[in-house]
C-alpha positions in Angstrom: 25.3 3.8 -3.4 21.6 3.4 -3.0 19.3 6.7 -2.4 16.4 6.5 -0.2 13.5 9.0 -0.7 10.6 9.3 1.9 8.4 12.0 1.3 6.0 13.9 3.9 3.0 15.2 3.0 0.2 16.9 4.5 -3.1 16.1 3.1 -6.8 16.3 3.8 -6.5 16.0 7.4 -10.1 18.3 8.0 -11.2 14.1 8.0 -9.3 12.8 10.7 -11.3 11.2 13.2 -9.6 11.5 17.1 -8.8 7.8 16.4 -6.2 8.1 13.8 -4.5 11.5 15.7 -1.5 11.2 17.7 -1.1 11.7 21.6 1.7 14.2 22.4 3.3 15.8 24.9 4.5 19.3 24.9 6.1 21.6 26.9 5.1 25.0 25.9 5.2 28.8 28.1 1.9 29.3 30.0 1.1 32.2 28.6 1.4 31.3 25.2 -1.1 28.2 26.0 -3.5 30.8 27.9 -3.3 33.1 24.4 -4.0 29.7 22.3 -7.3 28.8 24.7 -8.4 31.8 24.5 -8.1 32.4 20.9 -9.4 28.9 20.4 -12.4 30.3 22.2 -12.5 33.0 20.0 -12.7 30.9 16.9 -14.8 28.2 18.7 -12.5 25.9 18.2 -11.1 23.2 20.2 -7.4 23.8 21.2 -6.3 20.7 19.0 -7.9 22.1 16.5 -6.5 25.7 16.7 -2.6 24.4 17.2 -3.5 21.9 13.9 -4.5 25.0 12.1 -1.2 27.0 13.1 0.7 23.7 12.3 -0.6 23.5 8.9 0.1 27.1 8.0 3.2 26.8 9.2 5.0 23.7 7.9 5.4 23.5 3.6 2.8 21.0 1.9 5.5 18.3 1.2 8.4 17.4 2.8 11.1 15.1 0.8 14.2 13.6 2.8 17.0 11.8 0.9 19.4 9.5 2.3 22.3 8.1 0.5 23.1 4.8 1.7 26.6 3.4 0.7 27.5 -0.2 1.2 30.5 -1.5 1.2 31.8 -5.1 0.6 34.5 -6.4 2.8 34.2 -10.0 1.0 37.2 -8.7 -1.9 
């Protein structure tokens, strides 16, 4: 049985440039993206920038997933 460990990390990310950011999609209620512009606003911040922020607060510093792989060998 091997054990695979990937771990997930957020680190300084204040240096991200928009090339090395993701594109995604979302579907989200409109009047929680009309609260977010508007706080964004507030904060004078760009809306990435504001759900980035919320992100980060939100999710734990590190992130470790195991997976146990077990091989098995039909060649007895």
């Amino acid at each position: 049985m091997t054990i695979t460990t990937t771990t997930c990390s957020i680190s300084d990310i204040s240096s991200m440039s928009t090339s090395t950011k993701q594109r995604i999609t979302l579907f989200i209620n409109p009047t929680i993206v009309k609260h977010a512009r508007a706080q964004a606003v507030l904060e004078e911040l760009t809306l990435t920038n504001l759900v980035e922020k919320a992100l980060i607060k939100y999710l734990p510093k590190e992130i470790v997933i195991k997976k146990s792989e077990i091989k098995v060998d039909f060649d007895l």
